[in-house]
Structures are given as C-alpha cells and as structure tokens.
N, C-alpha and C positions, 0 to 999 in steps of 0.2 A: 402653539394654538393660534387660531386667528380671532384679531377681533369682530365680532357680531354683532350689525350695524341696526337697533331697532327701535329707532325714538332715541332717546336722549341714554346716553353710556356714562358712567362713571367709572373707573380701576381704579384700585389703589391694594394694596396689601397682597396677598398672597398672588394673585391674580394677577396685579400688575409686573409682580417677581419674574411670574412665567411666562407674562409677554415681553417684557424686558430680555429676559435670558434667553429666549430665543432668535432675537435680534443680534445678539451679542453676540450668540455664538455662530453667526455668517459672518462674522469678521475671520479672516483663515489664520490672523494673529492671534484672539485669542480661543478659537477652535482648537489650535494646536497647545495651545499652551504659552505663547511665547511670552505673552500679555498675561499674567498672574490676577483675577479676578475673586476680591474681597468681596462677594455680593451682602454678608453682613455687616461690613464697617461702620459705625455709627459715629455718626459727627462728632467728633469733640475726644472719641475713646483714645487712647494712648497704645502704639506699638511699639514693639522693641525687637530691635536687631544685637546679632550678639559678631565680635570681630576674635577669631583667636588666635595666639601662638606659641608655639611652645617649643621653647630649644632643648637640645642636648647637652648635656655637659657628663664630662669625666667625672667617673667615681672615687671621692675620695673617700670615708664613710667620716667626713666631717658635716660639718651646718653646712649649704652651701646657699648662695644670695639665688633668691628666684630669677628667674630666666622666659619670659614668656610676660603675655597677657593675656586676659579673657576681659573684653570691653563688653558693657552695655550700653546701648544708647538708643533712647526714646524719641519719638516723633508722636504728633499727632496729627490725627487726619480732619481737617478741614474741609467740607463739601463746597462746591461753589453750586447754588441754587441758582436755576434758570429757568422760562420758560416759553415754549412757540406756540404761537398764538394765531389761528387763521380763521377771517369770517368768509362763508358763503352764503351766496343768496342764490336760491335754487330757482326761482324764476325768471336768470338769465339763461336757463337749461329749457324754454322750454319750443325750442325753435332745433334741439339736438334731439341724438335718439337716446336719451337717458327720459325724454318727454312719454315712452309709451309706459311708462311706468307709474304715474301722473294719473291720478283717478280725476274725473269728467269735473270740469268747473274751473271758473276762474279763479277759485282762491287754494285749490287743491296742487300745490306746488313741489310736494316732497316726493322726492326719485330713489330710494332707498338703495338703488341699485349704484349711483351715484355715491350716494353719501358709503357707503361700503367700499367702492372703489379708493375715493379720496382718504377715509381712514385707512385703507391699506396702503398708499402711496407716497402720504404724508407721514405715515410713522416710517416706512423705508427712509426717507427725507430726513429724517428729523435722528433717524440712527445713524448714516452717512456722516450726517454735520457732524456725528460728535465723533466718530471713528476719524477723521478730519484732525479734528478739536485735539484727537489724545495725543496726536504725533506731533502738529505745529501751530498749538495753540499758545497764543502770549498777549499777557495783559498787558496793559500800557503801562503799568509800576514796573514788570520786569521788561521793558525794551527799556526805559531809564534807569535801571538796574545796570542792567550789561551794557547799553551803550557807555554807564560810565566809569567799568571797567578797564586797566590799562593795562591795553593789547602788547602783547610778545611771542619771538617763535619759538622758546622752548615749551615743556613740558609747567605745567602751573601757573599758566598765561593763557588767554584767548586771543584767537588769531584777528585781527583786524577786519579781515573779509569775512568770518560769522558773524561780528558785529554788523557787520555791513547787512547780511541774509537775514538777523535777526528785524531789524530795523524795518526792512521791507516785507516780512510778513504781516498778513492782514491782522487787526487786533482782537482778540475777541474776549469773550469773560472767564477764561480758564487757562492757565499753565498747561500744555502737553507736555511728552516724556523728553524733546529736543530742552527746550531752553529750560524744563525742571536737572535734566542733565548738565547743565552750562550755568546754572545760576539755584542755588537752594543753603538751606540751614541744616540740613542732612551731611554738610562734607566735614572733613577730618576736623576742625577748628569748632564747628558748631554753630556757625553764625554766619550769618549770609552771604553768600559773596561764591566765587567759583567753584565749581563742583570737581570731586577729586576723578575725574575721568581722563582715560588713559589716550595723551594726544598725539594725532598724527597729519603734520600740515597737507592740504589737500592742494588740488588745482583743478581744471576746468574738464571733467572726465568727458572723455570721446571713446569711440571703439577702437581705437588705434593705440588706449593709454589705459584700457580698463582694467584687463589684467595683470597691469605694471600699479597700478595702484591697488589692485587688490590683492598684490603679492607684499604690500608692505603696511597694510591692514594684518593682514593673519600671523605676519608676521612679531606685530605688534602687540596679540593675545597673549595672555597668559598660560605659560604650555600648560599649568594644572587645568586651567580649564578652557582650554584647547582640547584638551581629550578626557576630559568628562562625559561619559556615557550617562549617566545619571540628570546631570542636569546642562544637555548640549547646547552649543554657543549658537547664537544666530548672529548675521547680520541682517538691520537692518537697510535697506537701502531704498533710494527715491524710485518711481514706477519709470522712469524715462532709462535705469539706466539697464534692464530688462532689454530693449532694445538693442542697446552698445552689448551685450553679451550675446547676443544671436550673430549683430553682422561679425562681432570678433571670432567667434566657432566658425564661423559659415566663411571667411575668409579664404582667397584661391592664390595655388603658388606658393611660393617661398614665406609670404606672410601666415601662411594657414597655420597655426599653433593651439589646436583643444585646451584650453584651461579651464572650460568652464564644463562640471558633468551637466547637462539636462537628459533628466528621466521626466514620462509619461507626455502627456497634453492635456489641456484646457482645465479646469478645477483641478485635477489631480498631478500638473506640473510641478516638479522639484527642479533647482536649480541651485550647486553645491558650486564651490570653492576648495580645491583642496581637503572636501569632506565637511565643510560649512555652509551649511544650507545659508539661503540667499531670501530673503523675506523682503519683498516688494510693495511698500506700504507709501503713504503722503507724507513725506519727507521734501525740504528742500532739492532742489538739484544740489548736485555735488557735496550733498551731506550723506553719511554714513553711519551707525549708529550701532556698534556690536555688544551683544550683553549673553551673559548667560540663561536660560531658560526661566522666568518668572521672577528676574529683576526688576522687569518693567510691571510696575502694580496698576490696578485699575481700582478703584474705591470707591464705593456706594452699598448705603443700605436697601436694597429694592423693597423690603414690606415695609419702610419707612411711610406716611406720608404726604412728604419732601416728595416723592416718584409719584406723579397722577398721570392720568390720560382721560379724558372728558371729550365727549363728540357729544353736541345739541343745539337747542334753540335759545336764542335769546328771548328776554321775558318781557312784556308790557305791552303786547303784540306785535313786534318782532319779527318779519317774514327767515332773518337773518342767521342763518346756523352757526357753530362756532367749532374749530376744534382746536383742544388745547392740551400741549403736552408740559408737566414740568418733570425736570431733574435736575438729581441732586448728585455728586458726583466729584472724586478729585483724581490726579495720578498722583505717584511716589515712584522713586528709581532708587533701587537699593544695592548694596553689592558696589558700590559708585567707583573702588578702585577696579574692579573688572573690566569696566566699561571702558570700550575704544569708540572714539569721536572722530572721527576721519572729517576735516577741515573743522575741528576746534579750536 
C-alpha cells in the first residue's frame, strides 16, 4: 500500500505492519526467503532453538548408556529502538514547480504533491538504511568486543584482517547478521565471545581468483546441507564481487573456464556456484557469508507501537513540517555451526 499524504499522518498498528511489510519484501533477500522474518517478535519474549543427535549402537538387549543429545537453548530478542527524523519547510518550494500546487497567497505554502513525494522517498531511504543496517551493522561495544578478540588462522579464531574490516565499518545503533555472526552469546559456550561459524581464511578476491575461492567455500559446507532441497544454502556475497563473476565467465582463450551458472537478467537474474545460488547484498568486500535458508533472522513486532511513521506540521505556528519514522528491530543468526564465514 502506499502512503497517503493529507495534512498530518500518523501509523502505527495494523497499518503500519502493511507498510512495513511491503518495504521489506523488495528486499530480494528476504523476498526469497533467505532472511527469516519474525514480524511478531515482541521485545523481551524468549526463543528457543533445539540441536540434535542421535547415534547408533549395536543391539545387545541389555541397558545400554544413551548415545545422542537433544539440546535446548534459549535467546532472547532484544529490539534496538531508533528513529529518522526530517524537517521541511515548504516555502523554500516556492520558486519550484511543486509551487503550482500552492493555493494564492503569501502564507499558503503547503505542496501536497511534494510532501507525498518526500513521504514516498524518505520511507525508501529510511528501508535502504536498515537493509544496509542488517548485513553490516556494528555497535561501538561490539567493534570493542572483537577488536579484543585474539586473532588466529585456524578454525575457533578470528582472522586478524576481519578485525581489521570490522574496525573500519561505519558504527551505527544495531548489530547486523556479519559481526552478530563473529561475535554473540548464541554460540556453543553461551556466553559472549566467538561465534561457532564455519571458517575459511580469505584474501583479496579478483576475477582471476574468484572461482578458486569459491571452490573452497562450497567446499567448506556441510554436505547435509549442501544438498538440502528443503531448506537451500545461499551464499551470501558483497555487490562488487558480481562483477568479478561476469569478467571470469566472459574470459577469452585458454583462461575462459564457466564456473559460474547465470540464468535470466535484471530483477530476475540468478547466479549459482555449483548449484549455490549467489546472493549479492551489503557485505564488506571480501567477506562472504553462507547459511542455510532462514538462518539469518530479522526480528520486530510491526503492530508494536515501537514502529510509527508520522508526516506533519510543527505546532505553535510552525511553517515547518516533519517526517518521522521509528523502529524497532534486531537480527539473530541461528544454525551458527552451518554457517561458512569466508575471511573470518
């Protein structure tokens, strides 16, 4: 639905669900599914994940000592509350053509046609940021988290140059799925510190090296869920490296080697790996990010509240409009040993 700009707006509740959800779902991550969307999660409620195993053993028809587990293990979802906040003053419009809209007189200053525009443009803006937010966003407690992490290059170690990538993303008010994957109280131990993700040291990809490192990513899956039809792996990968996989296909001569399928064009392009689709989202360069299908959680309650959207005037006579969005919002990465980290 779109919003309908007429004098002063309020949403909240049902309303604001289904402008929300419609936003959401132009993201092609979680359109598709990849990004798992709790749209009722409620601040403070408790999840549970379950981990199981179960071995075989020979029949003796004696007692014999249990052989397996079935774990439970709780989290809760914490929303990080935010909100964007923008004044306009519409009588700097009146020298544009949003002016023919402008009934006769010097104090008749409201462009409706404008202020519709700007709510439309500003909420894109404002869903962008957080699509952004969900892949490589990091608070300042977790860059001092991981930076004080001691880096190593096996498996149950963070590599020194993530810290480094960590470090130089911009900071903002919310954990995305990279450093909640690298840093959370979700991993095998239960208490804060590395996250149980499956790692594979990276280096500086080019199209000359993209297919040699993506041959030891999928390598790196877990064959069960490798070939999981039910719930298929992605990877994800940063937008730049989309690039490096055209000029490597498209390569002439002796270098020419197809590794990469691409089907269709433009919205409706797929790009596989060995039958693993290839998800091109705001990722670091040279970061990589592989999970099974709705590992990666999004969490918010939308008839919460906490989610408003406000477009109006200021009050006391106030030429000055306002539009204002808040939300409420966290991620979770679950499934944690699945996940392959390419330069964790």
């Amino acid at each position: 639905m779109a919003l309908d700009y007429t004098g002063k707006v309020v949403v909240r509740g049902k309303q604001i669900a289904e402008l929300a959800l419609e936003q959401l779902y132009k993201d092609k991550s979680i359109a598709k599914g990849i990004i798992a969307v709790n749209a009722n999660a409620k601040h403070g409620v408790t999840k549970t994940e379950t981990a199981t195993t179960a071995t075989e053993q020979a029949y003796t028809g004696a007692a014999l000592t249990g052989s397996g587990d079935f774990t439970l293990f709780d989290y809760q979802v914490n929303h990080v509350k935010t909100e964007t906040k923008i004044d306009i003053l519409q009588d700097t419009l009146r020298d544009t053509p949003f002016a023919d809209d402008m009934s006769a007189g010097a104090t008749n200053i409201d462009s409706s046609r404008f202020m519709q525009l700007a709510a439309d443009q500003l909420g894109a803006r404002v869903a962008y940021n957080a699509s952004v937010q969900r892949w490589k966003g990091v608070t300042a407690a977790t860059k001092v988290a991981i930076a004080a992490l001691t880096p190593g290059a096996g498996q149950g170690s963070i590599t020194a140059a993530m810290q480094t990538k960590v470090a130089a993303l911009n900071t903002t008010l919310r954990d995305g799925f990279l450093v909640s994957a690298l840093y959370n109280n979700w991993n095998a131990s239960k208490t804060a510190g590395l996250g149980t993700y499956i790692k594979v040291t990276g280096t500086t990809l080019t199209s000359s090296n993209v297919a040699a490192e993506f041959a030891k990513i999928y390598a790196a899956i877990p064959a069960v869920e490798r070939d999981d039809t039910a719930n298929p792996y992605y990877l994800n990968a940063p937008l730049s490296v989309k690039a490096m996989i055209m000029i490597a296909n498209n390569a002439v001569g002796a270098a020419q080697q197809i590794n990469f399928v691409v089907s269709g064009v433009g919205a409706d392009q797929v790009i596989s790996y060995n039958g693993i689709e290839i998800n091109f989202v705001e990722l670091p360069d040279n970061v990589i990010l592989g999970a099974p299908k709705g590992s990666l959680e999004f969490n918010t309650d939308l008839e919460s509240y906490d989610n408003t959207l406000e477009v109006g005037d200021y009050a006391n006579g106030s030429d000055v409009k306002y539009y204002r969005n808040i939300q409420a919002w966290s991620v979770h990465v679950s499934r944690q040993n699945k996940n392959v980290l390419y330069g964790g």
